[in-house]
PDB file with one MODEL, atoms N, CA, C and O in Angstrom:
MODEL        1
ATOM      1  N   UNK A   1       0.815  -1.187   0.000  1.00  0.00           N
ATOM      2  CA  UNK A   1       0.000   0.000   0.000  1.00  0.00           C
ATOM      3  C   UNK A   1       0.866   1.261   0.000  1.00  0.00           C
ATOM      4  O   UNK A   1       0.396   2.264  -0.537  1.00  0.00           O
ATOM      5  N   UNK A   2       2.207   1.315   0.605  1.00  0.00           N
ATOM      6  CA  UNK A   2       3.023   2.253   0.326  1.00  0.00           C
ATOM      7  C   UNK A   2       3.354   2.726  -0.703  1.00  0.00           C
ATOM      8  O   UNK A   2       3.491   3.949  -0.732  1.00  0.00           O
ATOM      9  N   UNK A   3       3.602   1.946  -1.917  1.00  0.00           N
ATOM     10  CA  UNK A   3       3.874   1.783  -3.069  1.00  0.00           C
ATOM     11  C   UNK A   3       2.818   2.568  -3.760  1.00  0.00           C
ATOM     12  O   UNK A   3       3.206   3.180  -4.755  1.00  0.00           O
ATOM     13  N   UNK A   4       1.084   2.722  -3.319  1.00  0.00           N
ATOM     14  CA  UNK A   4       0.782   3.240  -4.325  1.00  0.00           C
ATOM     15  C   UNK A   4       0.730   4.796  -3.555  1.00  0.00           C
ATOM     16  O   UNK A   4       0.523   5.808  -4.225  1.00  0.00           O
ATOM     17  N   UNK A   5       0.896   4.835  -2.404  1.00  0.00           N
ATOM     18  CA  UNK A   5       1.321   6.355  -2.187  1.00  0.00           C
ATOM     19  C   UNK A   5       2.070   7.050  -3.094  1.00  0.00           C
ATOM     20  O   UNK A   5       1.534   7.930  -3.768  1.00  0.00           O
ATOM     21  N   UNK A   6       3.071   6.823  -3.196  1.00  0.00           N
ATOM     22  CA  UNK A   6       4.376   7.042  -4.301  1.00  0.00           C
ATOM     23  C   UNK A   6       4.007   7.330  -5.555  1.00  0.00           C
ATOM     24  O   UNK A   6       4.533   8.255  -6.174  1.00  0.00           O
ATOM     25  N   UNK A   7       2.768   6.328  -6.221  1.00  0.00           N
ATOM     26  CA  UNK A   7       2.381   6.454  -7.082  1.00  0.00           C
ATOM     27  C   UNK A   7       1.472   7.667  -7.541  1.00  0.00           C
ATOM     28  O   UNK A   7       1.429   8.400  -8.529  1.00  0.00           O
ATOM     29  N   UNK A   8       0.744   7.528  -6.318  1.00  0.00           N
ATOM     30  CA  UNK A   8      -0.009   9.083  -6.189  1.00  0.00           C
ATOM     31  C   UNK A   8       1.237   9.967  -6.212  1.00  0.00           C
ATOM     32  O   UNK A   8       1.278  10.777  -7.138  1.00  0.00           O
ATOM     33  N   UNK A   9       2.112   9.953  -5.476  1.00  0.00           N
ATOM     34  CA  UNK A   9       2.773  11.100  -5.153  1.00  0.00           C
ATOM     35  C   UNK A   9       3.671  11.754  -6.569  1.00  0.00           C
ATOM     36  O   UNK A   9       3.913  12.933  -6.826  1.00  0.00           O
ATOM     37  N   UNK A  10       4.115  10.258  -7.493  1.00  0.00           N
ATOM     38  CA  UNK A  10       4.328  10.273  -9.116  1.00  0.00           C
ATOM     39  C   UNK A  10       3.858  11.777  -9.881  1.00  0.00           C
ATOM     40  O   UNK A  10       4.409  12.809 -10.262  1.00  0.00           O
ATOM     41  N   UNK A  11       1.990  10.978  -9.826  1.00  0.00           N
ATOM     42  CA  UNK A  11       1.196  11.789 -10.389  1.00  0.00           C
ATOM     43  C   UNK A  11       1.082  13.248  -9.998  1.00  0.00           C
ATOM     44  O   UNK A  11       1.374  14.210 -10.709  1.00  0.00           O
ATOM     45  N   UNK A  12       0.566  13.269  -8.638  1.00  0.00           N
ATOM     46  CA  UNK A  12       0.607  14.786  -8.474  1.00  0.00           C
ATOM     47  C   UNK A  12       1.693  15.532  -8.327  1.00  0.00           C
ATOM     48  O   UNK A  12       1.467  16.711  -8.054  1.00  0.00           O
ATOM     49  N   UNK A  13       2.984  15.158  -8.439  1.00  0.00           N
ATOM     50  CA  UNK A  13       3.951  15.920  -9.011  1.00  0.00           C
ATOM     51  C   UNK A  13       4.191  16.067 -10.225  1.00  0.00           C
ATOM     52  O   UNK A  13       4.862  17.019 -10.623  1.00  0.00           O
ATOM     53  N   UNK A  14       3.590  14.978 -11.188  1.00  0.00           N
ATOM     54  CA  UNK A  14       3.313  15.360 -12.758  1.00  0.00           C
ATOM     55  C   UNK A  14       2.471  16.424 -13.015  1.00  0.00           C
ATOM     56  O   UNK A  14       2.701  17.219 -13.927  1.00  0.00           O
ATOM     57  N   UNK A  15       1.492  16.504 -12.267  1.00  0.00           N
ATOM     58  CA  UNK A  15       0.167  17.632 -12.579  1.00  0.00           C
ATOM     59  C   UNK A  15       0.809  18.702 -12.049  1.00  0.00           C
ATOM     60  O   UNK A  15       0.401  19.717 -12.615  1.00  0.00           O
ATOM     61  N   UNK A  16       1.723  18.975 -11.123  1.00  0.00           N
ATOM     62  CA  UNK A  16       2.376  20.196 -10.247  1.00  0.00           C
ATOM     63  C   UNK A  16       3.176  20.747 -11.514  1.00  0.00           C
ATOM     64  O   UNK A  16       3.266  21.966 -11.663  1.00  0.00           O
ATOM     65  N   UNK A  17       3.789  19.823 -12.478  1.00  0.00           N
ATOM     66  CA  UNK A  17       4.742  20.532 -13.332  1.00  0.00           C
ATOM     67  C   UNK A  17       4.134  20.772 -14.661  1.00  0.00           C
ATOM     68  O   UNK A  17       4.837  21.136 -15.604  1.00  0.00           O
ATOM     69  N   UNK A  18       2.621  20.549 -14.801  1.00  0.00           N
ATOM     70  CA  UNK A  18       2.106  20.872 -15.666  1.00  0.00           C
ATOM     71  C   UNK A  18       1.445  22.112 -15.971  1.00  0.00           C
ATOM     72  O   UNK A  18       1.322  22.819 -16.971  1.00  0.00           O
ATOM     73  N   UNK A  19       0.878  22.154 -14.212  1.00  0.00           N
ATOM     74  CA  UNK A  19       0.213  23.534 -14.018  1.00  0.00           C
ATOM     75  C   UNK A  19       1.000  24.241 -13.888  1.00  0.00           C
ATOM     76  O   UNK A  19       0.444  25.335 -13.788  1.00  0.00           O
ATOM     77  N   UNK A  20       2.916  24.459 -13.752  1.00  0.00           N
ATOM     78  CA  UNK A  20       3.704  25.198 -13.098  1.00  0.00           C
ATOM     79  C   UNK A  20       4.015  25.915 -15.197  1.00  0.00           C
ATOM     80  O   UNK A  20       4.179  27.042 -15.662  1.00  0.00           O
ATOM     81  N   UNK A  21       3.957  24.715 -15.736  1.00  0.00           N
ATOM     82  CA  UNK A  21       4.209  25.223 -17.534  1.00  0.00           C
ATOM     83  C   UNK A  21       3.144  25.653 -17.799  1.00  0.00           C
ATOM     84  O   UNK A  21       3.227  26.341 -18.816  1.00  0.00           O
ATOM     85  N   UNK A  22       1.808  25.593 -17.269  1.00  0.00           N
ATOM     86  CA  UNK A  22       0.707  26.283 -17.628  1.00  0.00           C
ATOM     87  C   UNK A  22       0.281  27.716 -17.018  1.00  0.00           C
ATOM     88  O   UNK A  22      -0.804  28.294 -16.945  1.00  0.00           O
ATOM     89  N   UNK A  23       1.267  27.965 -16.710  1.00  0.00           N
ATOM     90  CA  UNK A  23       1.159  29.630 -15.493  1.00  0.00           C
ATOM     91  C   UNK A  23      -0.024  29.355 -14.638  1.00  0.00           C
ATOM     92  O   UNK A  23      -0.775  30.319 -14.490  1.00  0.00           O
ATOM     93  N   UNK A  24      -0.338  28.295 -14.070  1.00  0.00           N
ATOM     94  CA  UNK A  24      -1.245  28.135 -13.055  1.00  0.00           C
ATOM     95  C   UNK A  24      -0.036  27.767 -11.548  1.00  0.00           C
ATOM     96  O   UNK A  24       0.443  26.692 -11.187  1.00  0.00           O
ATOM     97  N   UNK A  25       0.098  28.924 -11.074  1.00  0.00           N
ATOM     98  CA  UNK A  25       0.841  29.097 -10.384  1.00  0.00           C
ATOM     99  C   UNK A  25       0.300  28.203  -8.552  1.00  0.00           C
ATOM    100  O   UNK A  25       0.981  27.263  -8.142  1.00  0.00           O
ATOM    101  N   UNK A  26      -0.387  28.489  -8.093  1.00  0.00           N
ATOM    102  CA  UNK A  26      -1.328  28.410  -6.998  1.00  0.00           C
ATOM    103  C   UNK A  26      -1.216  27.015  -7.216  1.00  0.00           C
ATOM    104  O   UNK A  26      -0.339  26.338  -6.680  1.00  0.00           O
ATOM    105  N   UNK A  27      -2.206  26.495  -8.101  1.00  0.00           N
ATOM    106  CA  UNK A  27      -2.483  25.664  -8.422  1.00  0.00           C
ATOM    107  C   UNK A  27      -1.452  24.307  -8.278  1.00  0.00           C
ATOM    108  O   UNK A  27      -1.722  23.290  -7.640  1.00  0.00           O
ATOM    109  N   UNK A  28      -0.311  24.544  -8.976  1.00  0.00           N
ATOM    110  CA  UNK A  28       0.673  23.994  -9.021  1.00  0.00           C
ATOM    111  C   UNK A  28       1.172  24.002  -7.432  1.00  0.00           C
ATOM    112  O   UNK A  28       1.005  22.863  -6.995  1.00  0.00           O
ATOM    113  N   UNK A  29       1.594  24.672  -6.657  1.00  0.00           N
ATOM    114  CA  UNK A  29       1.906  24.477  -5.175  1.00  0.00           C
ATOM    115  C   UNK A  29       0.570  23.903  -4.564  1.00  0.00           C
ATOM    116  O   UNK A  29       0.734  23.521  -3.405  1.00  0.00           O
ATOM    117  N   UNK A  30      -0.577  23.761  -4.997  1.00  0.00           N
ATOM    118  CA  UNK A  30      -1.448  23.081  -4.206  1.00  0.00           C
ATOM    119  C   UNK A  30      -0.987  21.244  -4.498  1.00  0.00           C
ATOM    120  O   UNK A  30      -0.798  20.363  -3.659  1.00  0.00           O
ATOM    121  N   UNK A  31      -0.925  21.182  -5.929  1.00  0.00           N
ATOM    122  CA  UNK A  31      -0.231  20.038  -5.986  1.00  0.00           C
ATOM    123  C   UNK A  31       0.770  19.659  -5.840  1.00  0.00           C
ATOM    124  O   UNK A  31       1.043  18.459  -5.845  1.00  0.00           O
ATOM    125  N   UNK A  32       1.746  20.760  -5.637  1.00  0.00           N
ATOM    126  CA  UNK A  32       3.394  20.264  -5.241  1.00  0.00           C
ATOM    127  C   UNK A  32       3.329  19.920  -3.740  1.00  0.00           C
ATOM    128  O   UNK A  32       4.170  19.146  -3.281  1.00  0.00           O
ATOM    129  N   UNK A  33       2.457  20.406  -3.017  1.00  0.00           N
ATOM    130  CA  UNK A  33       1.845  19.799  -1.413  1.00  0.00           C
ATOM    131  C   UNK A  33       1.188  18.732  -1.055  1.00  0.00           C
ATOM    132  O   UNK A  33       1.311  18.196   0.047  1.00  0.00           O
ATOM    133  N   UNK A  34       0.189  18.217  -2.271  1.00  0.00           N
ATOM    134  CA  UNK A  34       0.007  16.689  -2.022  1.00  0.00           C
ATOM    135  C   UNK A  34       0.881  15.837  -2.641  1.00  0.00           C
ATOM    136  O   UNK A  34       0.668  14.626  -2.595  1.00  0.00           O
ATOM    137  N   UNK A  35       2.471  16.582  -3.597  1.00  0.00           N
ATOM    138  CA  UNK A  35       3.258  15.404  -3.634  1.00  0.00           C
ATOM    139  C   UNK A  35       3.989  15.078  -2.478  1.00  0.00           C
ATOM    140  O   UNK A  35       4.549  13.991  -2.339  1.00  0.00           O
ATOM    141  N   UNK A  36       4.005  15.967  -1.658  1.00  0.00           N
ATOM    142  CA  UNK A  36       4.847  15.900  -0.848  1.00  0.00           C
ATOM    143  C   UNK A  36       4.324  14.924   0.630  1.00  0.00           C
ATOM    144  O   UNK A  36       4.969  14.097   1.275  1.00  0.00           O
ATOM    145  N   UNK A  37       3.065  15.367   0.794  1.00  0.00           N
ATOM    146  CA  UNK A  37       2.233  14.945   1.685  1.00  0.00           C
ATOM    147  C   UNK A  37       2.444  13.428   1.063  1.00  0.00           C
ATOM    148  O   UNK A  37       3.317  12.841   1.703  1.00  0.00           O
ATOM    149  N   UNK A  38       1.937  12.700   0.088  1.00  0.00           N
ATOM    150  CA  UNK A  38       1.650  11.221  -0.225  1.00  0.00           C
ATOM    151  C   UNK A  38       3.406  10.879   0.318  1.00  0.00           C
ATOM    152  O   UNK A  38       3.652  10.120   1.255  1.00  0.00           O
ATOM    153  N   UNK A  39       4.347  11.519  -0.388  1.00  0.00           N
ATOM    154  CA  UNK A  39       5.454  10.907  -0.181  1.00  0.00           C
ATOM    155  C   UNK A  39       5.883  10.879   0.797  1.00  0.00           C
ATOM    156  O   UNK A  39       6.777  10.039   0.897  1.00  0.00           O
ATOM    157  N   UNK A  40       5.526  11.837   2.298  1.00  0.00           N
ATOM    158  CA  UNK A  40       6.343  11.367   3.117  1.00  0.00           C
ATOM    159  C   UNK A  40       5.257  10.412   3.785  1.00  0.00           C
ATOM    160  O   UNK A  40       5.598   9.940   4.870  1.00  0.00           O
ATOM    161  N   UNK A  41       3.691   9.970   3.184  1.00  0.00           N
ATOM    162  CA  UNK A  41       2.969   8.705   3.977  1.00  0.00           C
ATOM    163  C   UNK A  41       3.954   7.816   3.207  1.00  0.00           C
ATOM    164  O   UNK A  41       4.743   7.150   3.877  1.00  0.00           O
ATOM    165  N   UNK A  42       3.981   7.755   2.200  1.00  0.00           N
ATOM    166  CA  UNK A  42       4.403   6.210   1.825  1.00  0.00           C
ATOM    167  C   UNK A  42       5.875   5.643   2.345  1.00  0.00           C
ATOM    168  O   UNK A  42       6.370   4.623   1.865  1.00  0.00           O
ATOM    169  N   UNK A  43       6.566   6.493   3.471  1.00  0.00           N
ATOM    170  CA  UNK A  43       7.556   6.038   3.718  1.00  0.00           C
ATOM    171  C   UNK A  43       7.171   5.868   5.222  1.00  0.00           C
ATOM    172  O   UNK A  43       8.073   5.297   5.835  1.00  0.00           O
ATOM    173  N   UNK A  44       6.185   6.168   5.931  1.00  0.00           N
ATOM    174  CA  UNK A  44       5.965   6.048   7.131  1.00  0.00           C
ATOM    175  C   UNK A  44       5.727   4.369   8.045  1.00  0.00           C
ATOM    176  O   UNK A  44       5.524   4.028   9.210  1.00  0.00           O
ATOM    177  N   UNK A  45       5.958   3.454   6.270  1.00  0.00           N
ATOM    178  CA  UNK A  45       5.211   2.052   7.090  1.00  0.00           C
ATOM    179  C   UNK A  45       4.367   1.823   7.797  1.00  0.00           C
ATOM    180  O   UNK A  45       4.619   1.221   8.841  1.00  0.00           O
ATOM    181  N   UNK A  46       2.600   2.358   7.378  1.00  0.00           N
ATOM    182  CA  UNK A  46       1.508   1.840   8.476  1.00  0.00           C
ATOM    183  C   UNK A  46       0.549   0.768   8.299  1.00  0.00           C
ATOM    184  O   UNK A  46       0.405   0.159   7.240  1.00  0.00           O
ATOM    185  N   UNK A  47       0.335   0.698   8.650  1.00  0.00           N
ATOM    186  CA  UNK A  47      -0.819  -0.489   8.305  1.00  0.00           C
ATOM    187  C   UNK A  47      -1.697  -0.314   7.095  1.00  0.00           C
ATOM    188  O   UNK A  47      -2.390   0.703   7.100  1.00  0.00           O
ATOM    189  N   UNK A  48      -1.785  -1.026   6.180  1.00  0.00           N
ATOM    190  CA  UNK A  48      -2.894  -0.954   5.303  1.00  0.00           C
ATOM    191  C   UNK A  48      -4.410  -0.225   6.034  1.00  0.00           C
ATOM    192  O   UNK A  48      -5.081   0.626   5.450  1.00  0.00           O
ATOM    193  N   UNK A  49      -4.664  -0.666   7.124  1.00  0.00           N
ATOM    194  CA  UNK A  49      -5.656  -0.045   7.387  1.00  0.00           C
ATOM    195  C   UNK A  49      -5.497   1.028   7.849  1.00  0.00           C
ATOM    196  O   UNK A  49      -6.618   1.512   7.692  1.00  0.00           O
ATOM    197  N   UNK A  50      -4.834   1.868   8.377  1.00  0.00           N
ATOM    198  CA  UNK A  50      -4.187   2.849   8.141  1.00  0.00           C
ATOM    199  C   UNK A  50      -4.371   3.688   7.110  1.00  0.00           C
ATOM    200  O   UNK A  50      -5.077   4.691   7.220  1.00  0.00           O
ATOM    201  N   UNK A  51      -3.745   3.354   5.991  1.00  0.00           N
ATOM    202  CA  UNK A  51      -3.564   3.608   4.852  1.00  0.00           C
ATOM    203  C   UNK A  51      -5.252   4.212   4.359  1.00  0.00           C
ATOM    204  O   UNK A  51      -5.782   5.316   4.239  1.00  0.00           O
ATOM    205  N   UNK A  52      -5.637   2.880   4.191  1.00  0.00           N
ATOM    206  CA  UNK A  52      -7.239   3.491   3.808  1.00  0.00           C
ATOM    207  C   UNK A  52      -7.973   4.521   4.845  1.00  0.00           C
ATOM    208  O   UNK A  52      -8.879   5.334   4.659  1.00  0.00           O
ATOM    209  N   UNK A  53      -7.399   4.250   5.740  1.00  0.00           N
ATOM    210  CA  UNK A  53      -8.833   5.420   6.564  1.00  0.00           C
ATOM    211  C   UNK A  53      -7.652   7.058   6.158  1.00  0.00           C
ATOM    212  O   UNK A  53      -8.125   8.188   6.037  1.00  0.00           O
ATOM    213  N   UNK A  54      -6.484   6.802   6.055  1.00  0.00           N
ATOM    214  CA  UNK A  54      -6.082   8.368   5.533  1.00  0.00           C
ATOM    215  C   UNK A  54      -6.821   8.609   4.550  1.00  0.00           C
ATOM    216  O   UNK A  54      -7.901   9.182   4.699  1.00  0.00           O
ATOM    217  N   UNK A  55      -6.255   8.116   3.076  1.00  0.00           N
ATOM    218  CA  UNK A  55      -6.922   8.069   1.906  1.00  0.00           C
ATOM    219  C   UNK A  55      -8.408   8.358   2.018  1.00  0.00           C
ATOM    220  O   UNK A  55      -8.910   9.162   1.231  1.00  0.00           O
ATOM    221  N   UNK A  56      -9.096   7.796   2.881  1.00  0.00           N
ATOM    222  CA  UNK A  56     -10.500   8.179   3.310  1.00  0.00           C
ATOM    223  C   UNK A  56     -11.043   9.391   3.619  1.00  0.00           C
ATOM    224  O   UNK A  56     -12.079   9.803   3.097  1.00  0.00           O
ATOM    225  N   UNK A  57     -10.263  10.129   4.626  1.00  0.00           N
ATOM    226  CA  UNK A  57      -9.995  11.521   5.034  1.00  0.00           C
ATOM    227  C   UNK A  57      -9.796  12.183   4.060  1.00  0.00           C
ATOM    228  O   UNK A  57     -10.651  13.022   3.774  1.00  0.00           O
ATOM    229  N   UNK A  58      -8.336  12.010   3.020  1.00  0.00           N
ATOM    230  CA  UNK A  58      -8.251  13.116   2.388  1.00  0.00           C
ATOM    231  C   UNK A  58      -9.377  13.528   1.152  1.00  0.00           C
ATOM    232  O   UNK A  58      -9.779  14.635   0.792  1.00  0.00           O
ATOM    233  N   UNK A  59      -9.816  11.680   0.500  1.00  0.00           N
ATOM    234  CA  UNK A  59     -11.264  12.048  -0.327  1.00  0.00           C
ATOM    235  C   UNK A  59     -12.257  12.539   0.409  1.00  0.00           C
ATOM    236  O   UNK A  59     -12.939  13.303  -0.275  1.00  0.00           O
ATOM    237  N   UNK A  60     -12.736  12.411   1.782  1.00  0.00           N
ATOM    238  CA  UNK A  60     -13.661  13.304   2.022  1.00  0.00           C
ATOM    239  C   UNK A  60     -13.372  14.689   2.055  1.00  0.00           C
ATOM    240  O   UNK A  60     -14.377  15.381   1.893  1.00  0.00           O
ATOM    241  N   UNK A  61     -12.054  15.462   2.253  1.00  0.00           N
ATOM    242  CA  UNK A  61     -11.484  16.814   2.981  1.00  0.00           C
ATOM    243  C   UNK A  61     -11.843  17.428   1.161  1.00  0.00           C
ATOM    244  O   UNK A  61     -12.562  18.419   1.033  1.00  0.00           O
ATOM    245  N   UNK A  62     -11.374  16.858   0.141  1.00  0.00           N
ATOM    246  CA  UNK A  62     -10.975  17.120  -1.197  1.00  0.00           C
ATOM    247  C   UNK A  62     -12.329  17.497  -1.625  1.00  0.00           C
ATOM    248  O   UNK A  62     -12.830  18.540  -2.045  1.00  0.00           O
ATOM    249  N   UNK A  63     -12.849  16.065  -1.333  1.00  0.00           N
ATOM    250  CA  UNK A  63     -14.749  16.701  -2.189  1.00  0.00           C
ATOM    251  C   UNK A  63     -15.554  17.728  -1.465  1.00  0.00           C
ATOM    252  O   UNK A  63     -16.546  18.140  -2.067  1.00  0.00           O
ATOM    253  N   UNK A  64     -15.358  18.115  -0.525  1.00  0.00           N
ATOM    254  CA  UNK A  64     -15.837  18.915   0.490  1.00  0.00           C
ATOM    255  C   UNK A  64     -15.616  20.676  -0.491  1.00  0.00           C
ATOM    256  O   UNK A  64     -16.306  21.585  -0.953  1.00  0.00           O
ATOM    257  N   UNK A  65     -14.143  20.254  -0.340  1.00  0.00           N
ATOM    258  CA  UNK A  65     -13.166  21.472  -0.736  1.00  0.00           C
ATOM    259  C   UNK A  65     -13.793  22.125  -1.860  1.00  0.00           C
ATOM    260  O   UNK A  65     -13.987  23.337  -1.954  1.00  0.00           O
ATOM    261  N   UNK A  66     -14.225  20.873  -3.060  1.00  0.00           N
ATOM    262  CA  UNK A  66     -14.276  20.760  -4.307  1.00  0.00           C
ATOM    263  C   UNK A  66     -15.503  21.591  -4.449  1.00  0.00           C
ATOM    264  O   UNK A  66     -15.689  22.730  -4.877  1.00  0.00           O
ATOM    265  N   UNK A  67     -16.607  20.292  -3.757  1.00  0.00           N
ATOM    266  CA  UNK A  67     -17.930  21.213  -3.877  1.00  0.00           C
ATOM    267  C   UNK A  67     -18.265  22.480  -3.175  1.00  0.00           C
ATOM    268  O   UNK A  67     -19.280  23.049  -3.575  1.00  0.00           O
ATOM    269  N   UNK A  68     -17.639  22.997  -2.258  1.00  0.00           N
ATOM    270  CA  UNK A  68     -17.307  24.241  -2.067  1.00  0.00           C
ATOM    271  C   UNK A  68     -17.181  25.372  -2.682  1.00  0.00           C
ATOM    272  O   UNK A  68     -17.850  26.405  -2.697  1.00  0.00           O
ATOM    273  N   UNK A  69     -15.886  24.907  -3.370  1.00  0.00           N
ATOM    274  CA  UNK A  69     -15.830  26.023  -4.758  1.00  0.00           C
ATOM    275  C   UNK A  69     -16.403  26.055  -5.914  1.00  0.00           C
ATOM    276  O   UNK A  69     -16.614  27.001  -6.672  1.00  0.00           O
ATOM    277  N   UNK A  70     -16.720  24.580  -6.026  1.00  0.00           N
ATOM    278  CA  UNK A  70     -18.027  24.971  -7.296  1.00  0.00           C
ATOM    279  C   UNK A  70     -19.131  25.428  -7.296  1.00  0.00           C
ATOM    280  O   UNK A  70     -19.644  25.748  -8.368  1.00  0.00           O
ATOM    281  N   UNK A  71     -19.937  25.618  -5.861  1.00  0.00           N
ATOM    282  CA  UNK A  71     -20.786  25.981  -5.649  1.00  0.00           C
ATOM    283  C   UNK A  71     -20.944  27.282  -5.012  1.00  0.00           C
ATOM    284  O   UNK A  71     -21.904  28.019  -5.238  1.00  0.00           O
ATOM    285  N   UNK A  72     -20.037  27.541  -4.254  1.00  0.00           N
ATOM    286  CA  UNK A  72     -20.134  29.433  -3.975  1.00  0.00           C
ATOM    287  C   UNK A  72     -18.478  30.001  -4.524  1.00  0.00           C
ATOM    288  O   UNK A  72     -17.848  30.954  -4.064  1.00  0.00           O
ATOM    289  N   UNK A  73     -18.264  29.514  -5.103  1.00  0.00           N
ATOM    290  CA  UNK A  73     -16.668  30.333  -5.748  1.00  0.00           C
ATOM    291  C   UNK A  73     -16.978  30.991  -7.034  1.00  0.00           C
ATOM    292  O   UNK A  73     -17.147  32.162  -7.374  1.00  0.00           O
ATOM    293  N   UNK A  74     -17.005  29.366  -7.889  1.00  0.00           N
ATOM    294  CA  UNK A  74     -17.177  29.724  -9.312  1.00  0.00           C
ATOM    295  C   UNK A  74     -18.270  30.138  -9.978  1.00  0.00           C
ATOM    296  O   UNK A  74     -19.334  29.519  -9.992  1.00  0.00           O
ATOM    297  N   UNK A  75     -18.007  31.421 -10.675  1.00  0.00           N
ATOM    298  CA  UNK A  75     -19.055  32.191 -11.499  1.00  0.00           C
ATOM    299  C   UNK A  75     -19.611  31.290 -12.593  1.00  0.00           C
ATOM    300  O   UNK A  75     -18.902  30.851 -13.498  1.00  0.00           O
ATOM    301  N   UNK A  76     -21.085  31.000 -12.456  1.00  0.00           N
ATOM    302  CA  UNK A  76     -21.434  30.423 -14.140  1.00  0.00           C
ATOM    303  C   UNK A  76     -21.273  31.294 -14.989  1.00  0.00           C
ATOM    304  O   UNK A  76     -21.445  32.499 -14.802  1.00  0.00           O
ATOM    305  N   UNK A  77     -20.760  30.517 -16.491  1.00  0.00           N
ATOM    306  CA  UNK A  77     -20.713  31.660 -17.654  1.00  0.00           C
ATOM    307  C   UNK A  77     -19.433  32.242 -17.740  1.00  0.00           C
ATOM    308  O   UNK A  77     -19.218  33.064 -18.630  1.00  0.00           O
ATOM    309  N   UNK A  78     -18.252  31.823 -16.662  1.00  0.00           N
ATOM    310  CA  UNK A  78     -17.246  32.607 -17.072  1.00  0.00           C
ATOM    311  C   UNK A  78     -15.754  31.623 -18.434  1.00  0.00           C
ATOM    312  O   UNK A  78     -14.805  31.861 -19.181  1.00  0.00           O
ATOM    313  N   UNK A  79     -16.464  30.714 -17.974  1.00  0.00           N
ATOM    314  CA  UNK A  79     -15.125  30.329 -19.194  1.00  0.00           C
ATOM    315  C   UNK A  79     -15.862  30.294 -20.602  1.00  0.00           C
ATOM    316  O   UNK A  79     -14.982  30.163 -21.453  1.00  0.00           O
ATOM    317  N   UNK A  80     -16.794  30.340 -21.044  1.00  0.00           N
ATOM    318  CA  UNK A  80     -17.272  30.456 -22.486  1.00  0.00           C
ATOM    319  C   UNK A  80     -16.819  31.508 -23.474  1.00  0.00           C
ATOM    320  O   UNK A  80     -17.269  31.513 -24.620  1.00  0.00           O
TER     321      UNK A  80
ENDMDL
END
C-alpha cells in the first residue's frame, strides 16, 4: 500500500509541473503539497488499514473542498 502512495505522489507531481508550464501558479503548489504529503505517507510504514482510513480523510477533505468552490466560488458563464 506504500507503493501506491508514491504512485499518487508520481502523479501529483506530474500535474504540479504541468500547471507550473501552464502559469497556473497556486495551483501547481497546491499540488506540489500533495506530492509531498503522499510521499512522506508512503515512507511512514503503516498499516494498510491505516492507509485506507487516511486516503478516506483526504477524499472526504478534497470533495468537500471541491464542492465548495463549485458551488459558492465559481461564477457560471465565465469560461465560455
Amino acid at each position: 500500500m506504500d507503493r501506491m502512495f508514491r504512485v499518487l505522489s508520481f502523479w501529483t507531481g506530474i500535474f504540479a509541473v504541468m500547471f507550473y508550464l501552464g502559469h497556473m501558479h497556486v495551483t501547481s503548489l497546491i499540488f506540489l503539497a500533495q506530492t509531498g504529503f503522499f510521499l512522506l505517507l508512503s515512507y511512514l510504514k503503516l498499516t494498510e488499514r491505516m492507509y485506507i482510513y487516511i486516503f478516506g480523510a483526504y477524499l472526504t477533505i478534497f470533495f468537500a473542498g471541491f464542492t465548495y468552490w463549485t458551488t459558492f466560488m465559481m461564477v457560471p458563464g465565465v469560461g465560455e
